[in-house]
C-alpha positions as CSV (number, residue, x, y, z in Angstrom):
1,X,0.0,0.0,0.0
2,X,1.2,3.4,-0.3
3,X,0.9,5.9,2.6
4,X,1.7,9.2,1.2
5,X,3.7,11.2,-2.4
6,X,4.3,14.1,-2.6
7,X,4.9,15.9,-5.9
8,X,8.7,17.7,-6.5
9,X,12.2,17.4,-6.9
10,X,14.3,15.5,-4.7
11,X,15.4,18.0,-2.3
12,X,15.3,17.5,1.6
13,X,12.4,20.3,1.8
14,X,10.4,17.7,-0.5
15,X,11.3,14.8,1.4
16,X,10.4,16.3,4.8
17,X,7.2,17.7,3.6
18,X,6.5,13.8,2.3
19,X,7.8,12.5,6.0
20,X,5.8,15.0,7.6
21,X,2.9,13.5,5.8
22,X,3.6,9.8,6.4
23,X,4.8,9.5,10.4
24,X,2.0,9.0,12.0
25,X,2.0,5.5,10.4
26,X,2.8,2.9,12.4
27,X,6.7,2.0,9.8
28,X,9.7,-0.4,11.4
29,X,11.6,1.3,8.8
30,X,12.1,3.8,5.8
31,X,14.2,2.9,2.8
32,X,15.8,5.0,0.6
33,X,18.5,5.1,-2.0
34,X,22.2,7.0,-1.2
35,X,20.9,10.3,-1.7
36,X,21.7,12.9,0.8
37,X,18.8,14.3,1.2
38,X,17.5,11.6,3.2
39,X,19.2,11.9,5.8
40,X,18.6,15.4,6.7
41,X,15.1,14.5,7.8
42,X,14.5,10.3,8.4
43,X,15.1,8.7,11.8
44,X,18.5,7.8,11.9
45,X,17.7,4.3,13.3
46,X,14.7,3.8,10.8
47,X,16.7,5.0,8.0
48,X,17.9,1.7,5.6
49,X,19.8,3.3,2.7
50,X,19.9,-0.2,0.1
51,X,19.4,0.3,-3.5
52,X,17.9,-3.9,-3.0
53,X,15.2,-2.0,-0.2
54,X,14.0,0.2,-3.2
55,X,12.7,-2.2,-6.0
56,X,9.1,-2.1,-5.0
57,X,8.5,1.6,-5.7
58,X,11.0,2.0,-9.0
59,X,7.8,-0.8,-9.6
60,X,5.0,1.7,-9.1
61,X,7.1,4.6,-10.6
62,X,7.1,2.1,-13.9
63,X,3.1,2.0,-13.3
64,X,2.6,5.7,-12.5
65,X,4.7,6.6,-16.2
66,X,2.3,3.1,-17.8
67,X,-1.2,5.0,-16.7
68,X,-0.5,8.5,-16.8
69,X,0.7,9.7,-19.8
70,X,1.0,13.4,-18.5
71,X,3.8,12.0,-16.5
72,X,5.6,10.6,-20.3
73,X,8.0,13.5,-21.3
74,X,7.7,15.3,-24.5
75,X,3.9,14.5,-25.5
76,X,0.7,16.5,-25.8
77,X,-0.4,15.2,-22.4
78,X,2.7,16.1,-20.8
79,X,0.9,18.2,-17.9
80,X,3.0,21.8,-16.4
81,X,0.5,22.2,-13.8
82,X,1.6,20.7,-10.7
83,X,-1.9,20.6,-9.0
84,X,-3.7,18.6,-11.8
85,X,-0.5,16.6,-11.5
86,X,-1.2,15.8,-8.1
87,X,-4.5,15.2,-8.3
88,X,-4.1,12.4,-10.9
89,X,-1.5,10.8,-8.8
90,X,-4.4,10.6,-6.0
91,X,-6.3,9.3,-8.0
92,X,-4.3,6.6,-9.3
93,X,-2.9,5.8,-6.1
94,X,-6.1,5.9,-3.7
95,X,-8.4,3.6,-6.4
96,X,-6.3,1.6,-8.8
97,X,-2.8,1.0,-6.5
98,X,-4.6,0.7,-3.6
99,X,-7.6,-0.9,-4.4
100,X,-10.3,1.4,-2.4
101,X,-12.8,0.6,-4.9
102,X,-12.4,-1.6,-7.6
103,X,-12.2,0.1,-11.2
């Protein structure tokens, strides 16, 4: 399942405002690649920096780029607004990835 996204570069500002959105869950850990970032804002001793911890969501980046095609570069449905952006992403996420109701 997947408990929060937030929309933006990869930055630390992003990242915290994405933690700040997801630490209320109940997580034994957060996984994350080598970037810096990271480390700025996760719990140090919940913080598992593995490139192996990270398949499962380079998985549902594949699916976000295989639904949306505002999020495939260089096309007519390439969206610049960031909020209808977002919103499709919630969309996506809350009934097709997530299965809240079945589409």
């Amino acid at each position: 399942m997947i408990l929060g996204f937030k929309v933006g570069d990869r930055s630390g500002k992003t990242g915290k405002r994405l933690y700040e959105q997801i630490q209320d869950q109940e997580c034994e850990k957060y996984c994350s690649d080598y970037w810096e970032s990271y480390t700025k804002f996760l719990p140090k001793d919940k913080h598992v920096q593995s490139k192996a911890e990270t398949y499962t969501i380079e998985g549902y980046n594949s699916c976000f780029r295989q639904y949306l095609a505002r999020l495939h570069r260089k096309t007519k449905c390439y969206s610049k607004s960031k909020y209808m952006l977002e919103l499709s992403l919630n969309l996506l996420v809350t009934f097709k990835l997530n299965k809240v109701i079945a589409i």
